[in-house]
N, C-alpha and C positions, 0 to 999 in steps of 0.2 A: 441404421437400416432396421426394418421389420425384423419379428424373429421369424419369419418366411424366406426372408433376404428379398425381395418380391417391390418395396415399399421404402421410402423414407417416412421416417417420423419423428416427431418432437421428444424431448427428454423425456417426458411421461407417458412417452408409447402412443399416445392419439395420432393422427394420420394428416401426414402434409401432403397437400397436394401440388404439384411445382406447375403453374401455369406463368410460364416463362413469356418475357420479350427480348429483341434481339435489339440492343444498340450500343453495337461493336465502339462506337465513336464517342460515348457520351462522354469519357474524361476527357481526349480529345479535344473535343469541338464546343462543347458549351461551356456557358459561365455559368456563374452562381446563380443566376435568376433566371437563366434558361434551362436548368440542370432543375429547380424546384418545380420549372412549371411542368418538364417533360416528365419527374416524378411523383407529383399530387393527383396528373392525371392517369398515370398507369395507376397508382393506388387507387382510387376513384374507380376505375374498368377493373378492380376486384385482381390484379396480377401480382404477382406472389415472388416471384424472380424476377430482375434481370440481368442480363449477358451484355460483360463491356470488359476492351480489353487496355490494358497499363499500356505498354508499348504496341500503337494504334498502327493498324494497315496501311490507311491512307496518310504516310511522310508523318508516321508515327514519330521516329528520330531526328529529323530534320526539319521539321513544322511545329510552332510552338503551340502551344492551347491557347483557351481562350486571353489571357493574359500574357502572353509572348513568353515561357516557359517551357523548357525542355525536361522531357524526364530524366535523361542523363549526361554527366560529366563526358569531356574527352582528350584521350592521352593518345598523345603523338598522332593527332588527326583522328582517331576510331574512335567512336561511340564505344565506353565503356560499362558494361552494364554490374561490374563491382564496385562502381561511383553514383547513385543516383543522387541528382543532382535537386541536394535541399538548403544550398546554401543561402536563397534570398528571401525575404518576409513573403509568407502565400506563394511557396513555390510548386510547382505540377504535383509533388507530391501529396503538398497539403491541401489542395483542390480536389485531389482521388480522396483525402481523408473526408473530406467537408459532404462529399456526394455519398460514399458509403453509410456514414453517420444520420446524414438525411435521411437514406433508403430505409435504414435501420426505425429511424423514428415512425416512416411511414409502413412499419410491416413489410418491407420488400426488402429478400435477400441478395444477394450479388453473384453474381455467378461469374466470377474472379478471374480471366485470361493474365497473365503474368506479361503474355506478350501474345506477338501473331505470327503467324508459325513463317512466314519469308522471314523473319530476324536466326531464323536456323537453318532454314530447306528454302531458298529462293529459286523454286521454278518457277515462279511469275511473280509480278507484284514489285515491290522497289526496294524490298529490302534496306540497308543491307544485311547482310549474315555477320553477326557478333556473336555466336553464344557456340562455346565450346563446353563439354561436361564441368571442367573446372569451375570457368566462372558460371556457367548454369547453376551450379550448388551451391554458389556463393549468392547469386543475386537470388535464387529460393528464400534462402536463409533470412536473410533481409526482407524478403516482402514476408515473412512468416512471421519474424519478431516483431515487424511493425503493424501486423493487424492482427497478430496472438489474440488480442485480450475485445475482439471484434464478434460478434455472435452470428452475425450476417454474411459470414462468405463461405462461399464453397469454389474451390480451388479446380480450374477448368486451365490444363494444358494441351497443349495440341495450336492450335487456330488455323483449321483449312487447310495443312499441308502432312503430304504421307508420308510416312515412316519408309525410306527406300534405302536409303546408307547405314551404315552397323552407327555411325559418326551422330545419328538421329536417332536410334534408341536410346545410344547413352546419353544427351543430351536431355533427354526427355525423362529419362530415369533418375540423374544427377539434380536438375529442378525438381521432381517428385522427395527427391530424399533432404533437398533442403528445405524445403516447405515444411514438412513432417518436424525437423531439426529445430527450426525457427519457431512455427508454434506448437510443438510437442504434441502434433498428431491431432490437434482440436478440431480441426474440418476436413470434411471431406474432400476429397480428390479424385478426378475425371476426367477424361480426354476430347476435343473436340478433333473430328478425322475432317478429309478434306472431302470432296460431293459424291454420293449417292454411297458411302462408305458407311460404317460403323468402326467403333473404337475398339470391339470386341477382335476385330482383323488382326490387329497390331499389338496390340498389350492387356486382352482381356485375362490373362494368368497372373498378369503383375498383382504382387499385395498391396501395390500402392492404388490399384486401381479401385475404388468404389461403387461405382455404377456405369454406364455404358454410354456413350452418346450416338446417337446417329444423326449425319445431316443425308437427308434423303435427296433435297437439292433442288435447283430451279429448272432440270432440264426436261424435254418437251414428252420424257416418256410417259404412259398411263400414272397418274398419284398412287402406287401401289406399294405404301409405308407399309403396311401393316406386314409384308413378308419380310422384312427389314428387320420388325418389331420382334415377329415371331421366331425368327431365326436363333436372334439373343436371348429372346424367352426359354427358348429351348437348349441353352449351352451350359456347359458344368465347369467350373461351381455358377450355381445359381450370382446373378448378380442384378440389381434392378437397373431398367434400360430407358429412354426415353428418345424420342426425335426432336432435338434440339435445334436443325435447320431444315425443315422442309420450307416449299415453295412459300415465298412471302408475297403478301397482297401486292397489288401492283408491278409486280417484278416480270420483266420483259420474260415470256416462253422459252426456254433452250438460250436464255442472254442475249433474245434478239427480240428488237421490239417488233418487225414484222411480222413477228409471230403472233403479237398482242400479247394482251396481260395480263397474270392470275389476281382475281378477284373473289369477291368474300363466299364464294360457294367453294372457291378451288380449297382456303384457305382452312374452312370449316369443314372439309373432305377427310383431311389430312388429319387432320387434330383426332376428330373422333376413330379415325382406321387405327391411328396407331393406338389411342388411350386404352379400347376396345380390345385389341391383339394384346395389351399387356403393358401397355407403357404404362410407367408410374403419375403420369405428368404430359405437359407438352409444352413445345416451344413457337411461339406466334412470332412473326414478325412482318414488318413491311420496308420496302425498300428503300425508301426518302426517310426512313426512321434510324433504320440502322448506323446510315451514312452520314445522318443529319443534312441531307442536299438543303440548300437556303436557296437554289436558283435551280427549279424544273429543267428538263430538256427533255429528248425523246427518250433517253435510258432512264434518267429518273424523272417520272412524271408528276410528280408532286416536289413542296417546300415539306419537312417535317412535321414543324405545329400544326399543317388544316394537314396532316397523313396522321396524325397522334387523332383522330376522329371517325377514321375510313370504319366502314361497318365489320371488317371482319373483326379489327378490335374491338369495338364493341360486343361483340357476340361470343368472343369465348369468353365471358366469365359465365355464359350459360353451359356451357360442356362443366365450367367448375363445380359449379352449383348442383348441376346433374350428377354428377359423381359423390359429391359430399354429402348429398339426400341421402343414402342408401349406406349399408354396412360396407366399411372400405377395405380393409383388410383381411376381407377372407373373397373377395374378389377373384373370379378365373377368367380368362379366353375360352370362348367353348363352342365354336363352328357347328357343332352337331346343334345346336339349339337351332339348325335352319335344314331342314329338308331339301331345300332345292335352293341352288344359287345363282346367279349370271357372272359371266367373264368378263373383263374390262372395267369399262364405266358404271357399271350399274352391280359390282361386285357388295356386298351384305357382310357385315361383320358382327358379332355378336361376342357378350359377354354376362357372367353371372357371380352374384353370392350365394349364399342358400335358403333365401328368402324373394330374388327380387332377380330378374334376367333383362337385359337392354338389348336392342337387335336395331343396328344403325340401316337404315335405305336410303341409299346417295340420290337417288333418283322419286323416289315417292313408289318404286313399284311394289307388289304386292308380297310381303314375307309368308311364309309358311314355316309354321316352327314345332317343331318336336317337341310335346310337353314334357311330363312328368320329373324333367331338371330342378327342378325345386323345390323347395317343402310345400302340403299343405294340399287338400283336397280340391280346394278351391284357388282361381285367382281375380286378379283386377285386372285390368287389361287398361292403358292409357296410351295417347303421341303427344313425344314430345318435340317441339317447336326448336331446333338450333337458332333460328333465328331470332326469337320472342322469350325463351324459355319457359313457355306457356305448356301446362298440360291440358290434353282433352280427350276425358274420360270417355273409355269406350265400352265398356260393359263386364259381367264376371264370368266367369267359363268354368267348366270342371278341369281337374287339374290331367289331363288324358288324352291320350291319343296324340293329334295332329289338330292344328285352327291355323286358317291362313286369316290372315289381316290386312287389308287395304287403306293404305297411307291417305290422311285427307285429303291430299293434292299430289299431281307426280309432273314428272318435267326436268331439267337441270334446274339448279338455284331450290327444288322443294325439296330437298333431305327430310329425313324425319325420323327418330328415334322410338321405337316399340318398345314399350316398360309394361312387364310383367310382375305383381307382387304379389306373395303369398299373404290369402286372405284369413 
């Protein structure tokens, strides 16, 4: 982490930025050459992580991968998870090795699920429940010494389900500490919580914990991440935080499709509220991706390959690009940079270095922003395009008072980002 605690960054202190994608299924469900093609193109769309879990949601245990491979051994009927199951040439687990390794070659880190949280707490989903603290330490231990010497993973417990039983703390504490055990502390460790939750709820005191997940979630309420964001921003000890499942492109309203379906404005809402409020990072995702669907229906309305193309993917590696322009690590949240706000849909986020201040308008309408937040007598004033990542120069102002600015286009779908920089 930063020495702000605020940020991850690489061994030489320069600044990672986590622009994440979500595809829980990818050890799962694809082979080797559907597994290269799904990862040359997130490399390609500039994305930096992704999120895939070992023991898979969907008949994770009972369904084999792409090769008819189980991840685990089993004694006296149960799915043992202190046996994983490596006994035959290219077995499930040397398939997880072959796609890390890949991910690795192509600049993309792993954001490492061990399992998915019904294999502990099944309040829905198919479980079954196998992991007790005992063997949770044990099957930790094991996934640690087998990706120790790995540079590419960061270690994400939790998958979707709450911490309600004492029985699920320790369980989740017990993995945390064989992990650490396994590979002697080299990666990072994190929690994914189950919908419109944070990790900070349930284990932000742990020492095991690193950084903070939030999944904001797919349900029908206002996309209003960024209080999510800031809530974590604001807890002690300092820890950095990110929204790792907010709504994903195409994904049915409240999980019903008669709601219809968020689309790349919903999806480019979200990214920039939370980045803005404080998040280190963000997590993109879409829903025929995560899942790998191979056959559309009304719940999942795409195949994966033509969803690996939908435009919100495409477009966030312009929020990356927008962030990594400017000085990253001394970065704040800082709402006073706006005079006047709106409630709802058309709520304004803003954030600053000491050179340069970004003011997001979900809607194109008019910002009014408080100067004098930044260095320098003078500024530049520009919009920036979420969708094009196009800037256009808007003129220089003295560095004082009050300027409102008017977004070049306004309406749902015209977001636009206001970049101020000391001249």
């Amino acid at each position: 982490m930063s020495e702000n605690r605020r940020f991850l960054v690489y061994e030489d202190e320069s600044p990672f930025f986590w622009l994440g994608d979500t595809a829980w299924e990818l050890f799962h469900r694809l082979s080797r050459e559907d597994a290269e093609l799904y990862l040359t193109t997130r490399a390609a769309q500039g994305f930096t992580v992704v999120q895939a879990v070992a023991l898979a949601e969907l008949d994770g245990l009972t369904k084999g991968n792409a090769y008819d491979k189980l991840p685990l051994t089993q004694s006296a009927g149960r799915y043992d998870c202190t046996r994983p199951d490596v006994r035959s040439d290219y077995n499930y687990w040397d398939h997880v090795d072959f796609v890390v390794d890949r991910a690795e070659e192509l600049g993309i880190y792993i954001a490492f699920l061990p399992t998915w949280g019904d294999k502990f707490n099944r309040a829905w989903g198919t479980g079954p429940e196998i992991f007790d603290p005992a063997n949770a330490e044990l099957y930790g231990r094991w996934l640690g010494e087998r990706y120790k010497e790995r540079a590419n993973i960061l270690w994400v417990l939790g998958g979707d389900r709450p911490l309600v039983k004492q029985n699920h703390f320790e369980v989740i504490a017990a993995m945390a500490a064989g992990l650490k055990e396994g590979d002697g502390g080299r990666h990072l460790i994190t929690f994914h919580p189950d919908g419109e939750q944070s990790s900070s709820l349930h284990v932000h005191d742990q020492p095991w914990l690193d950084f903070n997940m939030i999944q904001s979630s797919h349900g029908l309420a206002d996309r209003d991440n960024y209080k999510m964001v800031a809530k974590d921003y604001a807890l002690e000890p300092v820890k950095p935080t990110l929204d790792a499942e907010p709504c994903y492109e195409d994904h049915p309203r409240g999980f019903n499709a008669v709601n219809g379906y968020f689309d790349e404005a919903d999806v480019r809402r979200v990214a920039y509220y939370a980045v803005f409020a404080g998040a280190f990072g963000h997590t993109y995702g879409h829903h025929a991706v995560w899942s790998m669907t191979t056959e559309p229906s009304s719940y999942f309305i795409n195949d994966w390959k033509s969803a690996l193309q939908k435009p919100g993917a495409a477009q966030m590696k312009h929020l990356r690009a927008l962030m990594e322009s400017r000085p990253f690590l001394d970065r704040v949240p800082d709402q006073t940079l706006l005079n006047e706000n709106h409630e709802g849909a058309n709520y304004a986020v803003a954030t600053r270095g000491e050179s340069y201040a970004y003011c997001y308008s979900p809607n194109g309408l008019t910002l009014k922003v408080a100067l004098e937040k930044i260095q320098g007598e003078e500024f530049e004033a520009s919009w920036f395009d979420p969708r094009t990542g196009e800037f256009h120069p808007v003129g220089t102002y003295p560095n004082r008072g009050e300027q409102a600015f008017t977004p070049p286009s306004s309406g749902r779908g015209n977001d636009w980002v206001l970049v101020l920089d000391s001249k």
